[in-house]
C-alpha positions in Angstrom: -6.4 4.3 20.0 -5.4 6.7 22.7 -1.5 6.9 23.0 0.6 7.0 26.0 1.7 11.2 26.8 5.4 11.9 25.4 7.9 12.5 27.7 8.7 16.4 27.7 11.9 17.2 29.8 11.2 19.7 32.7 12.8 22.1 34.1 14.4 22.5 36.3 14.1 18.5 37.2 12.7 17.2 40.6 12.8 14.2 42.7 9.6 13.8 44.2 9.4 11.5 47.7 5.6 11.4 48.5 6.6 9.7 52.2 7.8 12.9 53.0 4.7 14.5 52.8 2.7 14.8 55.6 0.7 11.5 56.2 2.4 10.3 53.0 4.9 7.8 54.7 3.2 4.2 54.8 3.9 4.3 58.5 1.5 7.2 59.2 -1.5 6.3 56.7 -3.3 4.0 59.8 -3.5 7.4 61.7 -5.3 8.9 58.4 -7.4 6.1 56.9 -9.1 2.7 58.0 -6.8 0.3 56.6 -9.7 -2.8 56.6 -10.3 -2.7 53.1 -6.8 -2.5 52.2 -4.7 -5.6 50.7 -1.1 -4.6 51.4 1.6 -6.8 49.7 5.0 -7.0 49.5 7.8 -8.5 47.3 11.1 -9.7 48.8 14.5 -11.1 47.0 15.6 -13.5 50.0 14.9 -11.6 53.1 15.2 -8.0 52.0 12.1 -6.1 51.0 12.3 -5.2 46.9 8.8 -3.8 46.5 5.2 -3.4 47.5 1.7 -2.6 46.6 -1.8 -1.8 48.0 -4.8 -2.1 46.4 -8.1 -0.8 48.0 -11.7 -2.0 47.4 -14.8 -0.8 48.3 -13.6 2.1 50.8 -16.0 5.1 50.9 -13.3 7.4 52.4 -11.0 7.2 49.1 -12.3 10.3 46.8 -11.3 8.1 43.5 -13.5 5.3 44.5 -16.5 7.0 45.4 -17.6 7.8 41.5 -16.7 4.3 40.6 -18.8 1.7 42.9 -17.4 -1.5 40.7 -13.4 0.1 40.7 -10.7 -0.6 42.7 -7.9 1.5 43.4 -4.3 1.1 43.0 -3.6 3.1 46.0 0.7 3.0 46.2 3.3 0.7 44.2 6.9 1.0 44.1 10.0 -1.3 43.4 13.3 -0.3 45.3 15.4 1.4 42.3 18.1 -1.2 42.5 15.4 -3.9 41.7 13.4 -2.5 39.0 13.1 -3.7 35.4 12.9 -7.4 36.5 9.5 -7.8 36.5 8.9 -7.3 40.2 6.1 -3.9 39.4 4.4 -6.3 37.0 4.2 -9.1 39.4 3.1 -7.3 42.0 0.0 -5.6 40.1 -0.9 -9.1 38.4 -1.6 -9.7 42.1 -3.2 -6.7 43.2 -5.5 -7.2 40.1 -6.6 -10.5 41.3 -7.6 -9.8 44.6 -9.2 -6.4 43.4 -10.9 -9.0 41.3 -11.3 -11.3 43.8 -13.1 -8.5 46.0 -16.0 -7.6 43.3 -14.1 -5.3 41.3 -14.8 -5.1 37.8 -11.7 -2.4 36.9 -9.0 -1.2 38.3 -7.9 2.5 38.7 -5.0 4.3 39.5 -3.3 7.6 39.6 -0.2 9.4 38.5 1.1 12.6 37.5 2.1 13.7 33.9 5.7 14.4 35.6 6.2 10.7 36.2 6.6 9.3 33.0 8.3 6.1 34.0 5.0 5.5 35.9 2.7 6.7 32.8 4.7 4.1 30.4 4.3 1.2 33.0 0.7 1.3 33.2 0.2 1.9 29.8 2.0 -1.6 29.0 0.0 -2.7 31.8 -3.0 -2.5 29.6 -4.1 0.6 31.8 -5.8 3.6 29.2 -6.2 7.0 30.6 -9.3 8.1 32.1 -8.7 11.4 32.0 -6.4 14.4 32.7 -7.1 17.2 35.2 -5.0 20.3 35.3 -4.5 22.5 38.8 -5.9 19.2 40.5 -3.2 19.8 43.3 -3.2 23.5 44.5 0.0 22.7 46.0 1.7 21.7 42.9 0.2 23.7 39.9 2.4 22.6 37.8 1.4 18.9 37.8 -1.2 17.3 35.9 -3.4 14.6 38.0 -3.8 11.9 35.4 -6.7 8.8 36.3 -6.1 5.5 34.4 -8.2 2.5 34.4 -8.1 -0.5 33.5 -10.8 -3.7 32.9 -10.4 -6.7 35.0 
């Protein structure tokens, strides 16, 4: 049984926004990618936005689905800080799985960093196992790890 990494303090610590990469922000990824084969959801307490996912299927132009015809990917999910640990992440993937499902795919993949360990323990309870590991996948960040999980659906 593969266990999930141990958390390993950093140092020094960082807060890392991927919108404020270039093309990271949500706003800007229509300019980058074909957004058909995307399934975009979102999770709201009354009227204010708590969360949101986006699953892609079946989208030659995503690197990580290209090696896995039958996969799915996980492309972006994130609860607002003030809303997290009440299921919202959980709910929110249930349904992404389902229309990844729903869309042909037999798994469902996703990637993370080894820095993000919040992230690595959420998909692990998720039933996600790692894939693999690759070190110096981002030239930009060498000290990151890129880790790939997957998970049957």
């Amino acid at each position: 049984m593969l266990l999930p990494p141990q958390a390993v303090a950093i140092s020094p610590v960082y807060w890392k926004d991927y919108d404020s990469y270039p093309g990271g922000h949500p706003s800007a990824w229509q300019d980058r990618f074909d957004l058909s084969r995307w399934t975009i959801l979102a999770a709201f307490d009354g009227t204010r936005r708590v969360g949101g996912a986006v699953v892609v299927v079946d989208d030659p132009q995503i690197d990580l689905l290209r090696e896995c015809q039958a996969c799915a990917l996980l492309w972006d999910l994130r609860v607002g800080p003030d809303a997290r640990r009440k299921g919202i992440g959980s709910a929110l993937l249930e349904v992404a799985e389902r229309r990844a499902h729903d869309r042909g795919a037999h798994s469902l993949r996703v990637e993370t960093q080894d820095v993000n360990v919040p992230a690595c323990r959420f998909y692990a309870r998720q039933g996600f196992r790692m894939e693999r590991a690759i070190p110096g996948a981002y030239a930009e960040l060498p000290h990151e790890v890129q880790l790939l999980w997957r998970k049957p659906l």
